[in-house]
N, CA, C and O atoms as a CHARMM CRD file, in Angstrom:
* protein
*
  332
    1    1 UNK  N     -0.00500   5.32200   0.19200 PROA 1      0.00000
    2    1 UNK  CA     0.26800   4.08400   0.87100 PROA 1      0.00000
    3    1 UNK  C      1.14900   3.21200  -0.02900 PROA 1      0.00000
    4    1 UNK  O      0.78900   3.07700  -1.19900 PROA 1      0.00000
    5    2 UNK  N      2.22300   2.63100   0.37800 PROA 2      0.00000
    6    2 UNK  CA     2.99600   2.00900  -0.10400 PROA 2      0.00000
    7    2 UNK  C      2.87100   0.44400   0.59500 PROA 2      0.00000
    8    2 UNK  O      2.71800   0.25100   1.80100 PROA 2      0.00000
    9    3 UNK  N      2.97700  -0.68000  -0.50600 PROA 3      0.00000
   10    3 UNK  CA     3.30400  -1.97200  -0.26200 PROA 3      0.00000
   11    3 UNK  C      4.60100  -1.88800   0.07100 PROA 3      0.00000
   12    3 UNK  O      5.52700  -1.42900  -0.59800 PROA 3      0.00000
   13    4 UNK  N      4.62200  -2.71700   1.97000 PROA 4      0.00000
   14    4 UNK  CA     5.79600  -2.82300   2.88000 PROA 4      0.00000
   15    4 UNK  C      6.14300  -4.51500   2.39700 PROA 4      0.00000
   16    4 UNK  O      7.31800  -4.82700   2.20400 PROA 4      0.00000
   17    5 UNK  N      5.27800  -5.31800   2.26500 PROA 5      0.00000
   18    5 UNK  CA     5.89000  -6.38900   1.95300 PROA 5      0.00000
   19    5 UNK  C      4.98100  -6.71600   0.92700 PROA 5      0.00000
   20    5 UNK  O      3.89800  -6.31200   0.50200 PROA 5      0.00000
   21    6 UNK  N      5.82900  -7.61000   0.67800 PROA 6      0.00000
   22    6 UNK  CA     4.72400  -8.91400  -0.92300 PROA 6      0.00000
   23    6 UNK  C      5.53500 -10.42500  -1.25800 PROA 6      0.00000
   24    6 UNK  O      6.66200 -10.61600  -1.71600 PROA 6      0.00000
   25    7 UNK  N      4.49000 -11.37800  -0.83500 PROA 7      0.00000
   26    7 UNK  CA     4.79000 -12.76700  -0.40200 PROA 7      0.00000
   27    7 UNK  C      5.94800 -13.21400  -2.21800 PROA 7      0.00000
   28    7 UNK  O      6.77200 -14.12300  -2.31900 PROA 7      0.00000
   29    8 UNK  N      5.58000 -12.28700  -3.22400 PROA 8      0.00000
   30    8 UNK  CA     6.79500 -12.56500  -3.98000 PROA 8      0.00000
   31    8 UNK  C      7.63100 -12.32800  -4.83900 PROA 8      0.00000
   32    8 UNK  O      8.46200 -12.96600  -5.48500 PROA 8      0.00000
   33    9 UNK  N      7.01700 -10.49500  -4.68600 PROA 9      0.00000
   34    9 UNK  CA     8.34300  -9.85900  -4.64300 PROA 9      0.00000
   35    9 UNK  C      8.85200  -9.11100  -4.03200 PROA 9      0.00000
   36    9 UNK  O      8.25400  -8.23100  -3.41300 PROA 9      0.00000
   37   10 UNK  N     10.61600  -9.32900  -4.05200 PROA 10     0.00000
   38   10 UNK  CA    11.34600  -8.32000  -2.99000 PROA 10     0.00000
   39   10 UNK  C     11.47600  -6.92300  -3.04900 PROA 10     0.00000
   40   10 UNK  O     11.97200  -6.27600  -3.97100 PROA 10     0.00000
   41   11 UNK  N     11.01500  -6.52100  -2.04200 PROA 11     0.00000
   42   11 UNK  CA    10.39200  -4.72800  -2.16000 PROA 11     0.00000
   43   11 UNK  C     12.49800  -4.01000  -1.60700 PROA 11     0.00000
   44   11 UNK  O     12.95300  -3.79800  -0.48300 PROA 11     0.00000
   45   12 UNK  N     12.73000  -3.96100  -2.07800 PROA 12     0.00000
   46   12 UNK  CA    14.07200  -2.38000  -2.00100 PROA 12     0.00000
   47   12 UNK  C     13.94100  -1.20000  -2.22900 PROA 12     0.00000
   48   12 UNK  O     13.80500  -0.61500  -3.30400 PROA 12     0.00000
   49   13 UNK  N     13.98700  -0.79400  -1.10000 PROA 13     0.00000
   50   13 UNK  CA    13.88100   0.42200  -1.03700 PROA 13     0.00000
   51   13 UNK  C     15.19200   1.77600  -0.80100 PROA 13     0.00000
   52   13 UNK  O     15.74800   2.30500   0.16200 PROA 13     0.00000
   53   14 UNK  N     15.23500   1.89600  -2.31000 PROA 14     0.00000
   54   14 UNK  CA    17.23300   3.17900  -2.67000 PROA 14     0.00000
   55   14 UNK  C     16.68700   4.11400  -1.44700 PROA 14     0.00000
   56   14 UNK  O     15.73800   3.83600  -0.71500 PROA 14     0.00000
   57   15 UNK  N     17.55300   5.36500  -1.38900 PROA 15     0.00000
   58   15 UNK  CA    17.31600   6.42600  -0.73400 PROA 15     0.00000
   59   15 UNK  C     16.12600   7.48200  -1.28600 PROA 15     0.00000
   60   15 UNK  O     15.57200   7.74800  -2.35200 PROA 15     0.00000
   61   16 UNK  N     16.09100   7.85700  -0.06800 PROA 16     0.00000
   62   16 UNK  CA    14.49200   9.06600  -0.61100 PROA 16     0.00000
   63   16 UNK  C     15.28600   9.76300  -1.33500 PROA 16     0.00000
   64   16 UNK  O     16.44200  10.16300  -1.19800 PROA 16     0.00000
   65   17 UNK  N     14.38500   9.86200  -2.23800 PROA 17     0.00000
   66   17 UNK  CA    14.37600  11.63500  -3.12100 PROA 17     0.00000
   67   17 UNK  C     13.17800  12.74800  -3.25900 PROA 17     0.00000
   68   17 UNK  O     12.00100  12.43900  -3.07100 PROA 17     0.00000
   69   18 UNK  N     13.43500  13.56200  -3.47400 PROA 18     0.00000
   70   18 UNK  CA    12.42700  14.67400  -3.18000 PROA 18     0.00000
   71   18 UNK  C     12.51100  14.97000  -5.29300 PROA 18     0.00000
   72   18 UNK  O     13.37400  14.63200  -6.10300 PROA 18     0.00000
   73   19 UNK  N     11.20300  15.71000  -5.47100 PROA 19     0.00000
   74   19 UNK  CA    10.98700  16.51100  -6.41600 PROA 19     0.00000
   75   19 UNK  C      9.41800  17.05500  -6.52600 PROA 19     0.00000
   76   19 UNK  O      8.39000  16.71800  -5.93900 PROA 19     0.00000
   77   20 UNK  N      9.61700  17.74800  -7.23600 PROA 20     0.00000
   78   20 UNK  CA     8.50300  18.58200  -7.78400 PROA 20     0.00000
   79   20 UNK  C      7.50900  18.68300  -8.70600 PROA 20     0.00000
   80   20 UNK  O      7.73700  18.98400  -9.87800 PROA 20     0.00000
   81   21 UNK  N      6.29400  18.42900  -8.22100 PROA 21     0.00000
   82   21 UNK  CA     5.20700  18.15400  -9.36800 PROA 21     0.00000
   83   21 UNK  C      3.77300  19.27500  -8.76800 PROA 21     0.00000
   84   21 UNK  O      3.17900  19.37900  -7.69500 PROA 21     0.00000
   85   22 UNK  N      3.68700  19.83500  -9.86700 PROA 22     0.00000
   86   22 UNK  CA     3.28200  21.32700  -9.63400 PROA 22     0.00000
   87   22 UNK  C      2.93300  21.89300  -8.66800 PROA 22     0.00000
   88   22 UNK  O      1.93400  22.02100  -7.96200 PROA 22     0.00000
   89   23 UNK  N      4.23300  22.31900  -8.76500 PROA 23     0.00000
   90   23 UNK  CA     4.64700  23.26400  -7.34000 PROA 23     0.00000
   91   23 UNK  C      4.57300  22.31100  -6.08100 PROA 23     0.00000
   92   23 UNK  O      5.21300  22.78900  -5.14500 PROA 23     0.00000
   93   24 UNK  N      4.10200  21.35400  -5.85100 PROA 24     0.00000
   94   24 UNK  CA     4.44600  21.03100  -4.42400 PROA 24     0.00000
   95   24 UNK  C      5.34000  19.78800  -4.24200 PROA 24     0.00000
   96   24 UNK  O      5.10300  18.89100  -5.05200 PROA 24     0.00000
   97   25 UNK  N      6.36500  19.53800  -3.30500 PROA 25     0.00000
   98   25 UNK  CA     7.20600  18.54200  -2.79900 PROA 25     0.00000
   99   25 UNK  C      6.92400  17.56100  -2.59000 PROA 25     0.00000
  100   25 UNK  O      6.10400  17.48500  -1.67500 PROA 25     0.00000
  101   26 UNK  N      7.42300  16.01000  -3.32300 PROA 26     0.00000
  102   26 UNK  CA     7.08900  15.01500  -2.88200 PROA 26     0.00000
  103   26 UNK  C      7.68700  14.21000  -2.70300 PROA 26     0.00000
  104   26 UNK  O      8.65800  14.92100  -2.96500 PROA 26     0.00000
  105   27 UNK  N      8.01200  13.52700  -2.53700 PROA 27     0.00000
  106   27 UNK  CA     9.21900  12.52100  -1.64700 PROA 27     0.00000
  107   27 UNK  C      8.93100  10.64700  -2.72400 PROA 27     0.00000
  108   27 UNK  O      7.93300   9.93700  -2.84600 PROA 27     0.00000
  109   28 UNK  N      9.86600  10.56200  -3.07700 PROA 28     0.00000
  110   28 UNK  CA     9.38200   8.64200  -3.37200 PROA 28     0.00000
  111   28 UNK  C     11.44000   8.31000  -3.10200 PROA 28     0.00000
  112   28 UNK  O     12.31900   9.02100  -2.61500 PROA 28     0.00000
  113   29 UNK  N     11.45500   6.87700  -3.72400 PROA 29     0.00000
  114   29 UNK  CA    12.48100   6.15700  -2.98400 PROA 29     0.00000
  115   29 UNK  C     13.18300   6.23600  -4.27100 PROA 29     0.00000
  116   29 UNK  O     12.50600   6.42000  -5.28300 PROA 29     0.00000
  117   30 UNK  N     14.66000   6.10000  -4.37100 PROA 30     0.00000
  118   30 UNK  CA    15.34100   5.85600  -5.43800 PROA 30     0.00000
  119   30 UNK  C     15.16000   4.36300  -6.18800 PROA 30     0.00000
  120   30 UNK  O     15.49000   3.33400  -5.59700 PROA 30     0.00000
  121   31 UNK  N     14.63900   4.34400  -7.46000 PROA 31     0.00000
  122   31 UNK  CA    13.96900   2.60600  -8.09200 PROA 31     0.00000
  123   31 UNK  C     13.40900   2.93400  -8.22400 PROA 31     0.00000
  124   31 UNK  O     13.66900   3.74400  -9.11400 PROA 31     0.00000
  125   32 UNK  N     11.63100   3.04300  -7.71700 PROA 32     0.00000
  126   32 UNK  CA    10.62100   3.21500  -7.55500 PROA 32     0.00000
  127   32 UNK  C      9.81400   4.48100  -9.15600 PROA 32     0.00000
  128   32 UNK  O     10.36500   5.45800  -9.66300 PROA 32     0.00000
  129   33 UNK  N      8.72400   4.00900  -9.42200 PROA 33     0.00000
  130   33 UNK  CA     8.05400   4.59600 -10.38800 PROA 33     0.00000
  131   33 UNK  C      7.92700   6.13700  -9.57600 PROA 33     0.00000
  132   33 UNK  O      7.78700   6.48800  -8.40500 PROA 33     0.00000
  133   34 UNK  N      8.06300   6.84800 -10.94600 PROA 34     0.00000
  134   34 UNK  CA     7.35400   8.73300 -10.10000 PROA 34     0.00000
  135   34 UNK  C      6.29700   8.36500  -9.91100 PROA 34     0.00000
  136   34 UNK  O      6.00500   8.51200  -8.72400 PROA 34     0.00000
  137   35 UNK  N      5.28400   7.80700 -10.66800 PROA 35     0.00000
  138   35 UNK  CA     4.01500   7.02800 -10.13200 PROA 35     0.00000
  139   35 UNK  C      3.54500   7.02600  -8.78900 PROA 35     0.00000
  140   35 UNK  O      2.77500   7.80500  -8.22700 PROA 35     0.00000
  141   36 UNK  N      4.26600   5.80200  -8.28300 PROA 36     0.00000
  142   36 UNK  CA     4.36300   5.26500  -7.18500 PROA 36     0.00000
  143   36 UNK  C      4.57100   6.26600  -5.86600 PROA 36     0.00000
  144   36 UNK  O      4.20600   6.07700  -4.70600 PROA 36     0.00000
  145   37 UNK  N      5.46700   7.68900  -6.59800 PROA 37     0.00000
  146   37 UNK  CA     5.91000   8.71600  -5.46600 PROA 37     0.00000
  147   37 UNK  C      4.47000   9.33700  -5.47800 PROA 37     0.00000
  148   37 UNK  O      3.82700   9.27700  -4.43000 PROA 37     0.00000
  149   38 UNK  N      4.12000   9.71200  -6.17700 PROA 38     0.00000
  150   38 UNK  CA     2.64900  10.57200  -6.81800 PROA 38     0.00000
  151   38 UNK  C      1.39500   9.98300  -6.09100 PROA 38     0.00000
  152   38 UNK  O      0.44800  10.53300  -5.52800 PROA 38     0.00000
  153   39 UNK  N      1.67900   8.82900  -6.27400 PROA 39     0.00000
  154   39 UNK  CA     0.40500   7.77100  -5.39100 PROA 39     0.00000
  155   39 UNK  C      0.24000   8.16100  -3.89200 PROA 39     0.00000
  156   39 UNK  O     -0.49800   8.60900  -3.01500 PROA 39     0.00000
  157   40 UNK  N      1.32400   7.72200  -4.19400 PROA 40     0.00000
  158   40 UNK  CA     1.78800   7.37000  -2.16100 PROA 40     0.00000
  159   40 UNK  C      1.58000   9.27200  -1.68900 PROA 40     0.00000
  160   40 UNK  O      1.12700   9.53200  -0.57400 PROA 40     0.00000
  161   41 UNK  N      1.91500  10.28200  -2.53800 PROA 41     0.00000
  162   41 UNK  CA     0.70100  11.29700  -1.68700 PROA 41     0.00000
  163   41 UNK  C      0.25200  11.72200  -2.17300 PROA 41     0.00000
  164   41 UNK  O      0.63500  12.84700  -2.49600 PROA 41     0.00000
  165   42 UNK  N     -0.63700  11.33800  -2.53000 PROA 42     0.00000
  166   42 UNK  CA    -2.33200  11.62900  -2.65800 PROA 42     0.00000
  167   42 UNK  C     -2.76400  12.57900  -4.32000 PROA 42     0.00000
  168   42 UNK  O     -3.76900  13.14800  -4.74700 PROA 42     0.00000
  169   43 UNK  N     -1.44000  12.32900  -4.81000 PROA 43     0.00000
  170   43 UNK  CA    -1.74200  12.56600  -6.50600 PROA 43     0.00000
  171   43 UNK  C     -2.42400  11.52000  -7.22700 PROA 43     0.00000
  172   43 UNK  O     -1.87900  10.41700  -7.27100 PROA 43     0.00000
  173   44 UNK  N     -3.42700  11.68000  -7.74400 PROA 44     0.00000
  174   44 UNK  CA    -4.46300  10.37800  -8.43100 PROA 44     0.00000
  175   44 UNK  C     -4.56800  11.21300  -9.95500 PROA 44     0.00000
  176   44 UNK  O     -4.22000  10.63100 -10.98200 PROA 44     0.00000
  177   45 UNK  N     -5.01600  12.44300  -9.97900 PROA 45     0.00000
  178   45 UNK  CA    -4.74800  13.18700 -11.09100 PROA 45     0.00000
  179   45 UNK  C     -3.70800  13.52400 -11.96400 PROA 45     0.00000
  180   45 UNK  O     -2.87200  14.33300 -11.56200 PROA 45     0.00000
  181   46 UNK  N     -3.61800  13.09700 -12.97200 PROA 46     0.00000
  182   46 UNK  CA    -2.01500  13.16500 -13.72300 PROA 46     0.00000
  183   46 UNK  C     -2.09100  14.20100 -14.65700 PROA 46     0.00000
  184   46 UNK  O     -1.21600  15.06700 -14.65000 PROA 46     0.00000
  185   47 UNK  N     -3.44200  14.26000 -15.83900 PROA 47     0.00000
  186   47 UNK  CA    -3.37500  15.54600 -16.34000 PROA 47     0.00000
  187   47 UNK  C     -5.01900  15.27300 -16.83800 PROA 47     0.00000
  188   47 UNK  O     -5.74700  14.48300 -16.23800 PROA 47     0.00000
  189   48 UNK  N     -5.45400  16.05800 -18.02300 PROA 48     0.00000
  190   48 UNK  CA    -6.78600  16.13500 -18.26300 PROA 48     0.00000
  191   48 UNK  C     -6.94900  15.90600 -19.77700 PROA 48     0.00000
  192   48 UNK  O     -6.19800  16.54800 -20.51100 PROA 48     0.00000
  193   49 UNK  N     -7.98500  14.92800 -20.41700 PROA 49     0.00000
  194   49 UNK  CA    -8.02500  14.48600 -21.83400 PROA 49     0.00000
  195   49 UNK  C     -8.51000  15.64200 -22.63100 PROA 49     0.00000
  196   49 UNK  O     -9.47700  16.35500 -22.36400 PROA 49     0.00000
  197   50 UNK  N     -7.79600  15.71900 -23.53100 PROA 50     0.00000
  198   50 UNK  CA    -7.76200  17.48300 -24.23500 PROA 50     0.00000
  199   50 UNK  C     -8.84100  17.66300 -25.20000 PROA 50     0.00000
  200   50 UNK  O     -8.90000  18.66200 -25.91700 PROA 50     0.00000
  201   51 UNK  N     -9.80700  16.59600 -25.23900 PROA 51     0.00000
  202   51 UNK  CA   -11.20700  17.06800 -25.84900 PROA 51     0.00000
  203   51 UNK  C    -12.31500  17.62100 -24.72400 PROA 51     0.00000
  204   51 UNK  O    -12.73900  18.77600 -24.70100 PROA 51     0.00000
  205   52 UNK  N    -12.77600  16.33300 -23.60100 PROA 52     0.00000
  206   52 UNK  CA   -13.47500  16.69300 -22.89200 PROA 52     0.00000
  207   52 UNK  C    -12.98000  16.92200 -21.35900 PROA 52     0.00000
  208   52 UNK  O    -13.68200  16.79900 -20.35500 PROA 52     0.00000
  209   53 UNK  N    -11.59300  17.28800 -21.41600 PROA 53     0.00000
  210   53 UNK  CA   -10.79300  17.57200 -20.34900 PROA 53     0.00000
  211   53 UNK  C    -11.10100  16.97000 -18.78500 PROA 53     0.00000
  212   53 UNK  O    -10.93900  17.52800 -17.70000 PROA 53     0.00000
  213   54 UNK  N    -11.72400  15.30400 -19.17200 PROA 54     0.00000
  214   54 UNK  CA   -11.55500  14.78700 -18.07400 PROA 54     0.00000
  215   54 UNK  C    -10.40900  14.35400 -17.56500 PROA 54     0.00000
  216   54 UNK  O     -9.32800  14.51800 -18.13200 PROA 54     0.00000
  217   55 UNK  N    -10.58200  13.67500 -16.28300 PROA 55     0.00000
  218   55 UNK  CA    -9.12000  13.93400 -15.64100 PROA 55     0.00000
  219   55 UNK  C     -8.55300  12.51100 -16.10200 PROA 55     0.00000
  220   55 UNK  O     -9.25700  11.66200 -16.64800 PROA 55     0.00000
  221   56 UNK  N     -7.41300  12.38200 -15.86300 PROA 56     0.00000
  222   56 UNK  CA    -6.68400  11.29900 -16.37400 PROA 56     0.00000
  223   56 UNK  C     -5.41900  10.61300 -15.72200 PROA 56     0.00000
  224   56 UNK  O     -4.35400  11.17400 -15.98200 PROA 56     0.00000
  225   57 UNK  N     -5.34500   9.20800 -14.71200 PROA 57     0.00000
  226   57 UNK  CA    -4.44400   8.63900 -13.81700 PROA 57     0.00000
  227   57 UNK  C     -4.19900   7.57600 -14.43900 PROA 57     0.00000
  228   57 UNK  O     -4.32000   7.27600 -15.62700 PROA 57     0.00000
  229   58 UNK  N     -3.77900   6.92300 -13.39100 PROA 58     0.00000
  230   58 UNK  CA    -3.24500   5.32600 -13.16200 PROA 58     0.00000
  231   58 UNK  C     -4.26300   4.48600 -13.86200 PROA 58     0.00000
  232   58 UNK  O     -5.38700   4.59500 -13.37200 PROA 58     0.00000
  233   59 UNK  N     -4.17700   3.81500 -14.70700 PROA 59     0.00000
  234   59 UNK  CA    -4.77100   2.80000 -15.71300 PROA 59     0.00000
  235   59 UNK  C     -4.02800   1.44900 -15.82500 PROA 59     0.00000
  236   59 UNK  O     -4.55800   0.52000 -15.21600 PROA 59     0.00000
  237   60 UNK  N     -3.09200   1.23100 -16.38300 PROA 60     0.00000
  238   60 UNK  CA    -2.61400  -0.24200 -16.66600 PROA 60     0.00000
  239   60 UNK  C     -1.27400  -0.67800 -15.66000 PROA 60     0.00000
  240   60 UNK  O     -1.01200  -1.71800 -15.05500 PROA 60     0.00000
  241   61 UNK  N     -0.35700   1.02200 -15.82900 PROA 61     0.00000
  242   61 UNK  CA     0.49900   0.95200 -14.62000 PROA 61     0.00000
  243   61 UNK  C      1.56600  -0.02900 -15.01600 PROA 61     0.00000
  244   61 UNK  O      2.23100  -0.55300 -14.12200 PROA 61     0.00000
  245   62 UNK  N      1.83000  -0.37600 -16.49800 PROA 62     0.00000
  246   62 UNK  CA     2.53500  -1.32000 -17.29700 PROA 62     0.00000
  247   62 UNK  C      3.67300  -1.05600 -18.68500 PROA 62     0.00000
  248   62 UNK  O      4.46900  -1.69000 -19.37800 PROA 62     0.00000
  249   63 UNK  N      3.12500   0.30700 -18.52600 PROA 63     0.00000
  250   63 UNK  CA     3.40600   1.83000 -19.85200 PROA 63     0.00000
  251   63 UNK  C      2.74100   0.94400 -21.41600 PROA 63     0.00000
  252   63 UNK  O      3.28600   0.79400 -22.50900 PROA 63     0.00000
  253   64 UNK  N      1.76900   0.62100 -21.06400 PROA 64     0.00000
  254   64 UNK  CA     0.91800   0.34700 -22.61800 PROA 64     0.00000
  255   64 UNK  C     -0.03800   0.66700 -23.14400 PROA 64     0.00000
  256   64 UNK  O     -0.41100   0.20000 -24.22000 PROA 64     0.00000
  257   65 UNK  N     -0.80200   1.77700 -22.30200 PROA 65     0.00000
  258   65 UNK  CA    -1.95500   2.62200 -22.37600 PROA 65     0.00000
  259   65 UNK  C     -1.58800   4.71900 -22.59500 PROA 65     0.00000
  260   65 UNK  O     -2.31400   5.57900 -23.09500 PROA 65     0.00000
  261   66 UNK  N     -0.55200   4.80800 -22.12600 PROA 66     0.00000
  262   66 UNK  CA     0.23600   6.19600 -22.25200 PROA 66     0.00000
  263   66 UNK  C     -0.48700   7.23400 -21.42100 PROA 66     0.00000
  264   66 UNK  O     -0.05500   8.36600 -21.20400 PROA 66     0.00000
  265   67 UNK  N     -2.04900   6.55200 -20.81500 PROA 67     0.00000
  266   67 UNK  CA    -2.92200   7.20300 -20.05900 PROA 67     0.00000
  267   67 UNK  C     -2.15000   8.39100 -18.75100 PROA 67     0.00000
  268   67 UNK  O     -2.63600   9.43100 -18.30500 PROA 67     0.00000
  269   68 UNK  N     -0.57800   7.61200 -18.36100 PROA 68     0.00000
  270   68 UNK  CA     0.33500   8.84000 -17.34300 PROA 68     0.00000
  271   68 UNK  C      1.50800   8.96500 -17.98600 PROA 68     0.00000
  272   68 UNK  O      2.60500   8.81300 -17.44800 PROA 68     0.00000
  273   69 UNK  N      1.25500   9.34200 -19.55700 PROA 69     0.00000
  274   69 UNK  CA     2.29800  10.47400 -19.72000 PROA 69     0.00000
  275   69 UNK  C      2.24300  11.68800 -19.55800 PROA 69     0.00000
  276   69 UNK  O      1.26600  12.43200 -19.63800 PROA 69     0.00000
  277   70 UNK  N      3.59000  11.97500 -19.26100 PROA 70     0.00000
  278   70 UNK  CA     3.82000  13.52600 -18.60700 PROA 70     0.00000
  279   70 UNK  C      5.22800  14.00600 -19.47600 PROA 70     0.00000
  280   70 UNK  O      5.98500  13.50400 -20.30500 PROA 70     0.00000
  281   71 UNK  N      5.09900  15.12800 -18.84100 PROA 71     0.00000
  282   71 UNK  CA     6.29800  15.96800 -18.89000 PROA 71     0.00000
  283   71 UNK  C      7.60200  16.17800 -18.01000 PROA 71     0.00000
  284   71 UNK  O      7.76000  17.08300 -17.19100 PROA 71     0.00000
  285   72 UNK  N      8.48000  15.20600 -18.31900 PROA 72     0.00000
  286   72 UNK  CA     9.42700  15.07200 -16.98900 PROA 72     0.00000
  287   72 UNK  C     10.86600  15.91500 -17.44000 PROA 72     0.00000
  288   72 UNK  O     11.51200  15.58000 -18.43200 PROA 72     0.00000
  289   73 UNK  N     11.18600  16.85700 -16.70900 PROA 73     0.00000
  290   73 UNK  CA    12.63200  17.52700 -16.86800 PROA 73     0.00000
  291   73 UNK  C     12.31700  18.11900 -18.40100 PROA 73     0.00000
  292   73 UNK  O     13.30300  18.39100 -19.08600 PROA 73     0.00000
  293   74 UNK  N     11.56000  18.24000 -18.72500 PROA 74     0.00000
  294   74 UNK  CA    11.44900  19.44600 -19.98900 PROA 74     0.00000
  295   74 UNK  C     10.95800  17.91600 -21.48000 PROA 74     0.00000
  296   74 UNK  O     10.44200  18.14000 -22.57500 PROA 74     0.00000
  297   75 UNK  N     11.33500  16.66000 -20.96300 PROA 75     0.00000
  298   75 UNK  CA    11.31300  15.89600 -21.24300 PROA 75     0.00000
  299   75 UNK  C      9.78700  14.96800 -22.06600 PROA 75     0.00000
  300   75 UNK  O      9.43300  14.00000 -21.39300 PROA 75     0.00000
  301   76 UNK  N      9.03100  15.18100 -23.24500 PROA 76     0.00000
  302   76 UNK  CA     7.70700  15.13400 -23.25400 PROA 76     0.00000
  303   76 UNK  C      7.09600  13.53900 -23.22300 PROA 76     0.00000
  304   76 UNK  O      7.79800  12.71500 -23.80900 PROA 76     0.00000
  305   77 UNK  N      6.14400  13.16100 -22.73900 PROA 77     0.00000
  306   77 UNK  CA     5.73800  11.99200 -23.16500 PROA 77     0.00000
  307   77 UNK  C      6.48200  10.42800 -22.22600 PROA 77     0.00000
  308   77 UNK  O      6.58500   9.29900 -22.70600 PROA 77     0.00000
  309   78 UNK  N      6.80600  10.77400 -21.12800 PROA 78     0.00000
  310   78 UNK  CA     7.33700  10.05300 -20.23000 PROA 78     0.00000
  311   78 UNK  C      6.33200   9.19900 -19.49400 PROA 78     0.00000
  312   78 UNK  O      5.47000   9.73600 -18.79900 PROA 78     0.00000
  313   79 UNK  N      6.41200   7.90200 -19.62200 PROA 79     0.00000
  314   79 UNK  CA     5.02300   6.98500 -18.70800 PROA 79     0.00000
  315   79 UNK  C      5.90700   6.86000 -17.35100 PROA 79     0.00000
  316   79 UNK  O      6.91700   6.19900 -17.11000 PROA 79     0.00000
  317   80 UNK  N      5.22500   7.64500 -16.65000 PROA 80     0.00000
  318   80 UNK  CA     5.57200   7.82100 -15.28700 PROA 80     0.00000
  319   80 UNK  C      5.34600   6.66900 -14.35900 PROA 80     0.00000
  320   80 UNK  O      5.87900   6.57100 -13.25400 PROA 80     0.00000
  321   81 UNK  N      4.36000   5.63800 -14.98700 PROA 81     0.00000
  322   81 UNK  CA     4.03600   4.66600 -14.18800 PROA 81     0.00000
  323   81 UNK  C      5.75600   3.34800 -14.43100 PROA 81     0.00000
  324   81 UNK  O      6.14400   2.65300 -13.49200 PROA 81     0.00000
  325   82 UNK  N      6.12900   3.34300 -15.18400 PROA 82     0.00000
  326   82 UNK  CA     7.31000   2.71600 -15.37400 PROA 82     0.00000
  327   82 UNK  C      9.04500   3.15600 -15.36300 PROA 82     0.00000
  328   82 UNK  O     10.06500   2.49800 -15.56600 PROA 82     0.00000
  329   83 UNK  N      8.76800   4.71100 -14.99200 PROA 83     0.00000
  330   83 UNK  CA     9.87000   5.57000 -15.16200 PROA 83     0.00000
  331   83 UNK  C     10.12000   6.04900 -13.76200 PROA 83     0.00000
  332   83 UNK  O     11.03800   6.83700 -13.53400 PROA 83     0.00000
């Protein structure tokens, strides 16, 4: 689910883009956080904490916690929530 409006800020929305996050197709808007694409279907899981391999999402959503870094384009350590 995506915020269509907000009393104060202006939501723009670039053209869709499509990509790939393991193995399956997902669609978000050009601007927009991979986050935000990930959210909007139904990805909440980002990866798993490598001691007790719980799962690990959306936390501050500000890139100051590193809680959704990933691996983007071969690329390591990317906060997806701001990227």
């Amino acid at each position: 689910m995506r915020i269509q409006d907000h009393p104060i800020l202006e939501l723009k929305k670039g053209p869709r883009v499509k990509f790939t996050f393991n193995g399956q197709e997902v669609y978000g808007y050009e601007g927009e956080s991979i986050l935000a694409a990930l959210h909007d279907a139904g990805v909440y899981v980002l990866s798993h904490s490598q001691k007790m391999h719980r799962p690990r999402g959306l936390f501050c959503a500000i890139g100051h916690c590193s809680s959704c870094s990933m691996r983007v384009n071969g690329v390591p350590n990317v906060r997806v929530c701001v990227e």
